[in-house]
N, C-alpha and C positions, 0 to 999 in steps of 0.2 A: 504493500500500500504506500503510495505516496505521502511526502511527510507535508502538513501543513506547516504555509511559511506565516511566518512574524504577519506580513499585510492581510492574509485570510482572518487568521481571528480580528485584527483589527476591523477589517470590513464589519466583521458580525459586532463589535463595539459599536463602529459605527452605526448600525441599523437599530444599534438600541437606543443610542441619543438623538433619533432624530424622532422618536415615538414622545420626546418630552418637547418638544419643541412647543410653543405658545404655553405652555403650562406652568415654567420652571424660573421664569421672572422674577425678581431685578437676576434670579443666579444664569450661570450657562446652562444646558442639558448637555451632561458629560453621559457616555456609557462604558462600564466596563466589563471586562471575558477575563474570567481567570481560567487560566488551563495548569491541568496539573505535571508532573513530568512526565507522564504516557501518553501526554498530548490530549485527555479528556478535559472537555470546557466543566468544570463544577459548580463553576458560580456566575449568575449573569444577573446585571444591575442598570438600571439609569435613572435620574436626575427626579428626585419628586415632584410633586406639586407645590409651587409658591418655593422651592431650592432645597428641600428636605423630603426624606433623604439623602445624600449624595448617592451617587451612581455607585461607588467604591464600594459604602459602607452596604448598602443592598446584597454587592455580589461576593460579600465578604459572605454575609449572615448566612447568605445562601451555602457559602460553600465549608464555613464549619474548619472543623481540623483539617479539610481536605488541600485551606487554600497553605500548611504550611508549605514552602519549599516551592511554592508553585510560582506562577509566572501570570502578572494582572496586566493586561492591555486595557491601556485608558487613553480615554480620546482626548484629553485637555490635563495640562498638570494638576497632579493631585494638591488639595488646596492645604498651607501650611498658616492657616492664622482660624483663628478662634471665631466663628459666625453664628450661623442657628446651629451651626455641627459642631464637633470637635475638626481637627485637622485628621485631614483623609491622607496623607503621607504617614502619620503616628501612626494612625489605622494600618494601614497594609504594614507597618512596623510589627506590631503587638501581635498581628496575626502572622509574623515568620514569613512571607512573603519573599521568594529569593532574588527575584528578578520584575522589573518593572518595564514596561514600553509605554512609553506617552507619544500621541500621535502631534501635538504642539503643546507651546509654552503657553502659561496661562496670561494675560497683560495686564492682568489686577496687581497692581503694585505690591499688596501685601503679602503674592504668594509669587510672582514672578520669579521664576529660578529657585525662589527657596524653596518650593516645595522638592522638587530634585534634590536641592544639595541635602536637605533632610535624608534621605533616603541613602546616598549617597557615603554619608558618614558615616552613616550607620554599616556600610560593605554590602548595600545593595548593589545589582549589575542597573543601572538604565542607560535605555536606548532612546533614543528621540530622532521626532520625525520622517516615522512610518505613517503613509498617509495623509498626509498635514497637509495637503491643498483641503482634502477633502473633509478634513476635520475644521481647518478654519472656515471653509463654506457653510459649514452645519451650524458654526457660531460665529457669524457674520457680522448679526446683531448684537450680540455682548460684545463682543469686539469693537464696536464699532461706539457703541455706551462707553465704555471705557476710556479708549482713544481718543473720539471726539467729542464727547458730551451730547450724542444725537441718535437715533434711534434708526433700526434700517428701515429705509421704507421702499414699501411693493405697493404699487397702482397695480391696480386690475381692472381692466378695459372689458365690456358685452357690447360687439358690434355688429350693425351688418357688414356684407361683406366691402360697401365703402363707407365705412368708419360711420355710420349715423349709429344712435343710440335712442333713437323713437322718432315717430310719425313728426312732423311736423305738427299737428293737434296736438300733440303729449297723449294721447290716447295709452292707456295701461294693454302690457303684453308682453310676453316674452319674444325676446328677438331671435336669444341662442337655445336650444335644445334642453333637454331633461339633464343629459350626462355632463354638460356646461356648468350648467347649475350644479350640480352634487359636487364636480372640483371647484368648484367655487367654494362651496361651502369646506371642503377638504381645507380650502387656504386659511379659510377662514378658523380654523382649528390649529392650524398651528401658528399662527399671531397670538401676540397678546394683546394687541387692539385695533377694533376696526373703525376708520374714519371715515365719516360721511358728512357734509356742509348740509346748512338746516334746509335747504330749500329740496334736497332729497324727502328730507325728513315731512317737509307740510306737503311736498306733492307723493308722495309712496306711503307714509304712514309703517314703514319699515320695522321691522323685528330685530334686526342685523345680529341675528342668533344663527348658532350651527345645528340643525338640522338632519344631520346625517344620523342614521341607526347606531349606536352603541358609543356617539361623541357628542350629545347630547348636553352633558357636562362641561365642554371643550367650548365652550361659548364665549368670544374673547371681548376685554373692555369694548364699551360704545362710545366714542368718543364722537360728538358732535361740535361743527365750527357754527357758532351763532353770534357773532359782535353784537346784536342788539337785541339779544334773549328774545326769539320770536315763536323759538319752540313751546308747543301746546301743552298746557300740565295734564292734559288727557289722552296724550298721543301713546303709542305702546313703546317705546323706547324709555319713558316717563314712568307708566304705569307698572314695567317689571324692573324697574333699577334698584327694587329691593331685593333680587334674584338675580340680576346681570349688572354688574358693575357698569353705573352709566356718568361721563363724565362731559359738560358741557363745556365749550373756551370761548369764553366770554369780554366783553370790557366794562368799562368802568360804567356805576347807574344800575338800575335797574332793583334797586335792591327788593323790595317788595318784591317783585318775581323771582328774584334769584332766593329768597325765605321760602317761597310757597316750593319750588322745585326743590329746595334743600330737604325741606320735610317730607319728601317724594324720595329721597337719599339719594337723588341724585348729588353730584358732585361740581361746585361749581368752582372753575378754574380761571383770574381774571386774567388776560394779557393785554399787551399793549397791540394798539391799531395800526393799519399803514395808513398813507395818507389817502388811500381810497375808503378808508372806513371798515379796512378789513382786517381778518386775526391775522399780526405780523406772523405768517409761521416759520420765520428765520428767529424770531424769539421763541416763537412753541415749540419748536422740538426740543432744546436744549432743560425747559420745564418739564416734558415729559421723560425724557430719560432721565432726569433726576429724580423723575418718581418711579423710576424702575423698569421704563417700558424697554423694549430691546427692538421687537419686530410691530411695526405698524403695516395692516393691511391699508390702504386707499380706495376704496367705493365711491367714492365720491361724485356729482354729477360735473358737465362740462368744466365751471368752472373751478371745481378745486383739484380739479385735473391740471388745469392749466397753471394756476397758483405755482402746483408742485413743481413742476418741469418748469416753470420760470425761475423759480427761485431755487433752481439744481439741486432737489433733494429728493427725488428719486433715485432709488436703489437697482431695482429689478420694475421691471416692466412684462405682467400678463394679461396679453390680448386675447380673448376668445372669438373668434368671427364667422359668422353664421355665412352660408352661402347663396342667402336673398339680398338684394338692393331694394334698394330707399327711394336714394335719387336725392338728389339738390335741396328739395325744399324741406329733408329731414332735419333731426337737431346734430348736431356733430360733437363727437366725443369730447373734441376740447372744444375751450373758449379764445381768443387769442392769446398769443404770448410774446405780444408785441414785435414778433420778427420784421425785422427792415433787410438784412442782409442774409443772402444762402449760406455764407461761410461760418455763419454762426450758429446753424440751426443743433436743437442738439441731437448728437447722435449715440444712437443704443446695437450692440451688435446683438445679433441674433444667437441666443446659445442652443435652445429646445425649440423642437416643437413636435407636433402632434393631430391626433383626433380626437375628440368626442363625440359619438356619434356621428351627425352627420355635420359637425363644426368643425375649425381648425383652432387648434393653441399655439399660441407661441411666447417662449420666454424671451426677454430682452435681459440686457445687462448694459449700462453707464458703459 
C-alpha cells in the first residue's frame, strides 16, 4: 500500500476547517488530523462555534492516549496565548505529541511564531508550510482582520444573462434557478454576515437567513446600510433579531427610532456619512472587524454594489447568471461608479466557474 504523504492528511485538515467557516468569528477555523505512527488518523477536530473549541483540542479528546507519539497536522499555528482556551501548543504538549505540521503561521501577534517555538523547545519535530496557499485561502478573512483592520468581502451578483437584476417595473421573481438559490444560500452559511442597503430591505421584505436542510442554525449577522433609519420596526429582519443577530449602520438623529429598534434587539451601529449622505463604508469596515467580523457576504441591490467596487473593497466576486435576457430597459446590477476612463476600470480575474442547473457561476478575484 502506498504511504500517505504529509499534504494528504493535510488536505483532510483542511476539509475540516472549512466546515467552521462563518461560525468560528472574531477566531480563525483551524482543522486538525492526528495520525498515529501506523499512519491511522485517530483524532479529527475543527474550530467551534463563536472560536471554542479549538480544532487541536477537539482532535486531541478524540484521540485519547492514542495521540501520544503521534503526528497532528494543523492548518494554522497552534495558538500560544491565553483566550477563551488555554494555549493549543501546551495542549498537543501535555498530550506527548511527537511531531507537528502547520500548514501556515498564524499573524495574530500574540501567537505569531511563538506558538512553534513552544513546541519546538520542548524537542518537538515541526514542519511548516504544507499546503499554505490553501490554508491561507481558507483564512483569508482572519487574515485579513488582523493585517488590515477590515473584513473580506464577497459581492454576490443574481443576473440575467446581460447583467439586469429585474424587470424594469421591479416586479418580484426569481431571475436565477432553484440550485442558484440553494448556493447562495450555501455562501450564505459560511459568512459571518450578510449585507444588504435598506432599500433591498422596504422593496423585498427579506429574511436574509440560510435556508438550507441541516444549516438552519448557520444563519449569519444581518447587517443593514440605512443613514437615515428608514427601516420598518415590523419588517422580518426587525421582527426575528431576537433569533438572528440583526445589526443596522446608521448616522447621527434618529434617536427615538433607533430606542424602538433597540428594544427589537436589534443593534444599532452609528457611523459617519459621505458627502452624498451615505454610510462612509471606508469607515465601516474597519468598525466591523473590530467587532469581530472576518467574512462579509454582499447582497446588496445596484447601489451598494456599486459603493463596494468604488471604494475597492471587494474581495471575491460571485456572479450567478441565468440564460434569459432582459434587454435595456431592465434594472442593472450596479449603479455607477463614476468611471470616466477604460484604464481604470477595475479588474477581477476569473478563478471558478460552473453550473447550476440551468445557470452559470462564476468566481472572481481582485
Amino acid at each position: 500500500m502506498k504511504q500517505k504523504t504529509d499534504s494528504h492528511y493535510m488536505e483532510m485538515a483542511l476539509g475540516l476547517a472549512r466546515r467552521g467557516l462563518g461560525s468560528t468569528w472574531p477566531n480563525p477555523s483551524v482543522g486538525c488530523i492526528i495520525v498515529d505512527q501506523k499512519g491511522h488518523v485517530v483524532g479529527r477536530g475543527y474550530t467551534g462555534q463563536g472560536g471554542k473549541p479549538h480544532g487541536e483540542i477537539t482532535a486531541l479528546k478524540q484521540a485519547g492516549r492514542a495521540a501520544k507519539g503521534s503526528t497532528a497536522y494543523v492548518t494554522l499555528e497552534p495558538c500560544a496565548h491565553y483566550g477563551k482556551t488555554p494555549p493549543c501548543a501546551e495542549a498537543l504538549l501535555k498530550a506527548q505529541i511527537s511531531r507537528v505540521v502547520v500548514a501556515t503561521i498564524d499573524p495574530d501577534e500574540r501567537t505569531s511564531g511563538k506558538g512553534m517555538e513552544i513546541l519546538k523547545k520542548a524537542a518537538v519535530q515541526v514542519d511548516l508550510g504544507v499546503c499554505q496557499t490553501e490554508a491561507k485561502a481558507i483564512n483569508q478573512g482572519f487574515f485579513k482582520r488582523i493585517t488590515a483592520s477590515k473584513p473580506f468581502v464577497t459581492l454576490k451578483v443574481a443576473t440575467s444573462l446581460d447583467g439586469m437584476i429585474a424587470a424594469s417595473s421591479g416586479q418580484d421573481g426569481w431571475i436565477t434557478g432553484p440550485e442558484s438559490r440553494r448556493r447562495g444560500h450555501l455562501l450564505r452559511a459560511n459568512h459571518d454576515a450578510i449585507l444588504v442597503g435598506v432599500g433591498t430591505v422596504l422593496a423585498d421584505n427579506p429574511s436574509l437567513d440560510c435556508r438550507l436542510p441541516g444549516l438552519e442554525n448557520r444563519s449569519p449577522v444581518r447587517i443593514i446600510l440605512d443613514s437615515s433609519l428608514r427601516t420598518p420596526d415590523d419588517c422580518t429582519v426587525v421582527n426575528t433579531a431576537n433569533s438572528i443577530p440583526t445589526w443596522i449602520i446608521t448616522g447621527q438623529g434618529n434617536d427615538q427610532k433607533k430606542a424602538l429598534l433597540e428594544k427589537k434587539s436589534v443593534q444599532i451601529i452609528c457611523c459617519d456619512l459621505n458627502q452624498k449622505g451615505q454610510i462612509d463604508l471606508e469607515k465601516m469596515m474597519p468598525m466591523l472587524a473590530a467587532k469581530g467580523l472576518t467574512r462579509i457576504l454582499s447582497e446588496g441591490g445596484a447601489q451598494v454594489n456599486a459603493s463596494l467596487i468604488k471604494a475597492s473593497l471587494v474581495d471575491r466576486l460571485y456572479w450567478f447568471r441565468s440564460t434569459d435576457i432582459i434587454g435595456g430597459d431592465g434594472l442593472p446590477a450596479l449603479s455607477s461608479i463614476g468611471l470616466t476612463e477604460l484604464l481604470k476600470m477595475p479588474q477581477f480575474s476569473l478563478i471558478r466557474t460552473g453550473r447550476t442547473g440551468k445557470d452559470i457561476w462564476q468566481e472572481y478575484r481582485i
